[in-house]
C-alpha positions as CSV (number, residue, x, y, z in Angstrom):
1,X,0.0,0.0,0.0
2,X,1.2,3.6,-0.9
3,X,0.3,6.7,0.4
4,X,0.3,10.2,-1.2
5,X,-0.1,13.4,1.1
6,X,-1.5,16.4,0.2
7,X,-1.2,19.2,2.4
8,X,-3.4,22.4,1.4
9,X,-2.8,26.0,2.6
10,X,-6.7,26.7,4.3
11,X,-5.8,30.8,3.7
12,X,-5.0,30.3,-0.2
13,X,-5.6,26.4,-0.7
14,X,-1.9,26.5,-2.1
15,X,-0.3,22.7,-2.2
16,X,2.8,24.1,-2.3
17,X,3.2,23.7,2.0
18,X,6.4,22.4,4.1
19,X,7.1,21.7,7.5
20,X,7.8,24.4,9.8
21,X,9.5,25.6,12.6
22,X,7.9,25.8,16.1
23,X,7.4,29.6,17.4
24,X,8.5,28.4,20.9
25,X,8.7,25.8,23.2
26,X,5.7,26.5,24.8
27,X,3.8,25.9,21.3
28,X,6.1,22.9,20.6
29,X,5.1,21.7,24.5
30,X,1.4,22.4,24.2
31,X,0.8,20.9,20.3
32,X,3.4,18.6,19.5
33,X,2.0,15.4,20.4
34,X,-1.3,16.1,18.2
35,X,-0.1,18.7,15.4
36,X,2.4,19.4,12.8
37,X,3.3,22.8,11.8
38,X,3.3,23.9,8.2
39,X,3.7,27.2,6.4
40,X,2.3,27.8,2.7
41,X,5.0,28.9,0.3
42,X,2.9,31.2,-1.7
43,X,1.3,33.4,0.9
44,X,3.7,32.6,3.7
45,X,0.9,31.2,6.3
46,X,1.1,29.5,9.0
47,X,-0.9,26.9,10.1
48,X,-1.3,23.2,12.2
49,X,-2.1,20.4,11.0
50,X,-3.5,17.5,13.2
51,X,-1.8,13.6,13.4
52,X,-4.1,12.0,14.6
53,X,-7.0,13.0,11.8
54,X,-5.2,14.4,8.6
55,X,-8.0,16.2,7.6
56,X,-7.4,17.6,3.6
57,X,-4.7,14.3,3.4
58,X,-5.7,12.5,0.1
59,X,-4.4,8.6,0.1
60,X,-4.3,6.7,-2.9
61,X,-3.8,2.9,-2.6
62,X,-1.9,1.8,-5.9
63,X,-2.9,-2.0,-6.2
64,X,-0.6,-2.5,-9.4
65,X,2.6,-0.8,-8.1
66,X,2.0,-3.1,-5.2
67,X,2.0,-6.0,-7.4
68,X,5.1,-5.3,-9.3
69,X,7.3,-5.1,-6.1
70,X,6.0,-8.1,-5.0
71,X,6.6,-9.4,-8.7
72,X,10.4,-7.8,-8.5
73,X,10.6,-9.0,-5.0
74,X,10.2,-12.7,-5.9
75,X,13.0,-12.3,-8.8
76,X,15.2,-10.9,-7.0
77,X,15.1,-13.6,-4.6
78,X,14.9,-16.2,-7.2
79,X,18.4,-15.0,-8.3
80,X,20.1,-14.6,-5.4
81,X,19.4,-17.9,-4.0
82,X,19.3,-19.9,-7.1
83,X,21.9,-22.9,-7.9
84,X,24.7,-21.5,-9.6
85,X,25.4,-24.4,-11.6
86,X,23.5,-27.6,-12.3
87,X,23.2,-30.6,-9.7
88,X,24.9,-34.0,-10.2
89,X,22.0,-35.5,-10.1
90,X,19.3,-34.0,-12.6
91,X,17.1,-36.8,-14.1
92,X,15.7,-40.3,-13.0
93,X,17.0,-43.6,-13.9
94,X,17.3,-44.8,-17.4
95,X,17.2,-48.2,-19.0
96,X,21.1,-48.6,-19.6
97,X,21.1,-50.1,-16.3
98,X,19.1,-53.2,-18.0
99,X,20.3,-52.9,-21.6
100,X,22.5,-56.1,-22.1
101,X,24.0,-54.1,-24.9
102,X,25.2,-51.0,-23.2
103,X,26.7,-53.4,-20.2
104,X,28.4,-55.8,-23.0
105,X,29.9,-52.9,-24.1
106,X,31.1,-51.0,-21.4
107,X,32.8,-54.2,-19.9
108,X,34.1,-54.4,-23.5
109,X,36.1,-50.8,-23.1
110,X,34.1,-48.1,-24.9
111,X,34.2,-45.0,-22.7
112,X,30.5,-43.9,-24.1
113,X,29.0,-46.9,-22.9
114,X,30.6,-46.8,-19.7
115,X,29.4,-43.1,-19.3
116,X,26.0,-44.4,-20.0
117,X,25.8,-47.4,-17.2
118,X,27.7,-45.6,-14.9
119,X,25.1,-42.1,-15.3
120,X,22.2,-44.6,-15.4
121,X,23.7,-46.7,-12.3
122,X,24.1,-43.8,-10.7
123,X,20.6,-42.2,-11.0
124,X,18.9,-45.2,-10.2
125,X,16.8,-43.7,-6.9
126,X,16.6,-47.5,-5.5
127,X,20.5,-47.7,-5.6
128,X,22.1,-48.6,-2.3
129,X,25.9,-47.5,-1.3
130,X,27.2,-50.4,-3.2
131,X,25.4,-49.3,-6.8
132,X,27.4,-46.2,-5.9
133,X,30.3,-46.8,-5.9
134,X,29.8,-49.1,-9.0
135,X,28.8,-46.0,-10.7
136,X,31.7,-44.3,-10.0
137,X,33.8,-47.1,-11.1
138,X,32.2,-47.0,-14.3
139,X,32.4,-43.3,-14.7
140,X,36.0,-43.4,-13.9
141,X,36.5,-45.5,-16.4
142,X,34.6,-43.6,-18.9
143,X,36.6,-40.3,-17.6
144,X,39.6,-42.0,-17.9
145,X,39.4,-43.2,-21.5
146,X,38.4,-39.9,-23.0
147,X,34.6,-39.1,-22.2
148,X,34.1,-35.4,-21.6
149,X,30.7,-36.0,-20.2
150,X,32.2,-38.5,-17.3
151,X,34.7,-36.0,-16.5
152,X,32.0,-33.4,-16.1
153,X,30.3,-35.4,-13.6
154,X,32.7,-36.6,-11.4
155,X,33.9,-33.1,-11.1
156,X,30.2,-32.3,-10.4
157,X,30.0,-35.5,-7.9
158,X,33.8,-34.6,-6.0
159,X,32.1,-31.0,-5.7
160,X,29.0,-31.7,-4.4
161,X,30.2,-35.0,-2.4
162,X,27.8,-37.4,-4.4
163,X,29.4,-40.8,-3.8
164,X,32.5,-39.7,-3.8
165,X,33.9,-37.7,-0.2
166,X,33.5,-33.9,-1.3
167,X,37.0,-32.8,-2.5
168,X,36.8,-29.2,-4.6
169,X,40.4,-29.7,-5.5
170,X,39.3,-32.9,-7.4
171,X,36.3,-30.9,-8.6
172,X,38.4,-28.6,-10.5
173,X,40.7,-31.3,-11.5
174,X,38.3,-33.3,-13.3
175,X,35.8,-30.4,-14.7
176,X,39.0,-28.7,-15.8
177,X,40.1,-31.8,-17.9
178,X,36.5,-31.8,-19.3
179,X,36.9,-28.6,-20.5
180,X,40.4,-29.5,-22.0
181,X,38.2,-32.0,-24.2
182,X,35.6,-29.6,-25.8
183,X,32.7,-29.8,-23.3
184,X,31.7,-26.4,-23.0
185,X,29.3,-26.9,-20.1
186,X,32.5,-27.1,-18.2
187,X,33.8,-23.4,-18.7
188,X,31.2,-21.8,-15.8
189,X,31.4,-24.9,-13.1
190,X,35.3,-24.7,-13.3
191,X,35.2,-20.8,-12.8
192,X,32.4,-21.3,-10.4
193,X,34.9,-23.9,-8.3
194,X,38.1,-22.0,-8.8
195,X,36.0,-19.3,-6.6
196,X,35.6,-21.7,-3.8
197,X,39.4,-23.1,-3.4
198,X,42.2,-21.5,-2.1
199,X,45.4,-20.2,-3.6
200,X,47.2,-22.8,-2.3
201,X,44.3,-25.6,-3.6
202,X,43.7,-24.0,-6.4
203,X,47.8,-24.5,-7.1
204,X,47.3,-28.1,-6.0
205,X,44.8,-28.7,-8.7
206,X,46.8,-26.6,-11.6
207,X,50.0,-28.7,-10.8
208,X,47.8,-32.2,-10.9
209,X,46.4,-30.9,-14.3
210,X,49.8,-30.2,-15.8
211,X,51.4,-33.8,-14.4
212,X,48.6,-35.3,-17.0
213,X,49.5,-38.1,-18.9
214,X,48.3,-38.2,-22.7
215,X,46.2,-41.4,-21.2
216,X,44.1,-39.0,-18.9
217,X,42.4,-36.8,-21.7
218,X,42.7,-38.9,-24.9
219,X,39.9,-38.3,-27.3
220,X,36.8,-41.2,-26.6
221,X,37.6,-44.4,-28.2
222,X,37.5,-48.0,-27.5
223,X,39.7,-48.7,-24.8
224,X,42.4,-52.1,-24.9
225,X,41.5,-52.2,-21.0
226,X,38.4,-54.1,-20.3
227,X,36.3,-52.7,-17.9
């Protein structure tokens, strides 16, 4: 709700009024606690005007206005408390856990496959600590033979500490090689992690990345290592 006040001169009916000054302190004394002085600014008057019952006040109540703070308030709110990036875990279970195919495969070496029964393994809402860890296995595999996407989400799983013990230094590590292999998702969660570390983790993480084998961010392939 928002109030306008009108305050009119009762010698001209001037709106053009401010505040004045009390004549003394008996005045001040005797009508403080009831009245406001006021003097008109066209024919210098002077005049009370009473608290309690603002007679000539005009209020306006201004519904919309009202509305779009509420509307702006809700945004603003919205933005300063949303996620900054995207969980590790954003979508149910798929049927790679129970595709004979995608399993022959990943146990065969192919990082995409691995990716896939590891992600699927992993978002499988009936999984117990055991299907877990196998997910990370898989996605470790995945990661280490070349997939961007696995890399992407064990960075996202080291930061947030899903089934793996939350390390931000392995966060950047991983989300960092990601982005070393094209995955452009990775550019705002590594800045976003970088934020978070240290200087002296953050130097930790930079001197893992640049002891890299070629092994750790070859392109995605079949692997000679069975899974």
């Amino acid at each position: 709700m928002f109030f306008h006040t009108k305050i009119n001169c009762p010698h001209c009916q001037s709106t053009r009024c401010r505040e004045s000054r009390w004549h003394s302190h008996e005045e001040k004394r005797d009508y403080q606690e009831r009245n406001t002085p006021y003097r008109c600014l066209d024919c210098s008057y002077r005049f009370l005007v009473e608290k309690s019952t603002p007679w000539n006040r005009e209020v306006l109540v201004s519904i919309p206005v009202a509305l779009s703070s509420i509307v702006l308030a809700v945004i603003v709110t919205f933005w300063l408390t949303r996620e900054e990036y995207p969980s590790a875990l954003v979508t149910p279970a798929t049927s790679a856990v129970l595709d004979p195919d995608v399993r022959g495969e990943a146990e065969a070496g192919y990082p995409d496959a691995q990716f896939r029964l590891g992600d699927a393994i992993l978002k499988d809402l009936s999984r117990s600590t055991e299907n877990s860890e196998t997910a990370v296995r898989w996605l470790r595999m995945a990661a280490a033979n070349g997939n961007s996407e696995a890399m992407l989400r064990l960075g996202r799983m080291y930061r947030d500490g899903v089934g793996v013990e939350k390390d931000l230094v392995q966060a950047y590590v991983w989300v960092n090689r990601a982005l070393v292999t094209y995955d452009a998702d990775a550019t705002h969660e590594r800045e976003a992690i970088a934020r978070a570390l240290t200087p002296k983790d953050l130097k930790k993480a930079q001197s893992q990345l640049s002891a890299d084998s070629p092994e750790s961010t070859k392109p995605a392939g079949k692997s000679d290592a069975k899974g």
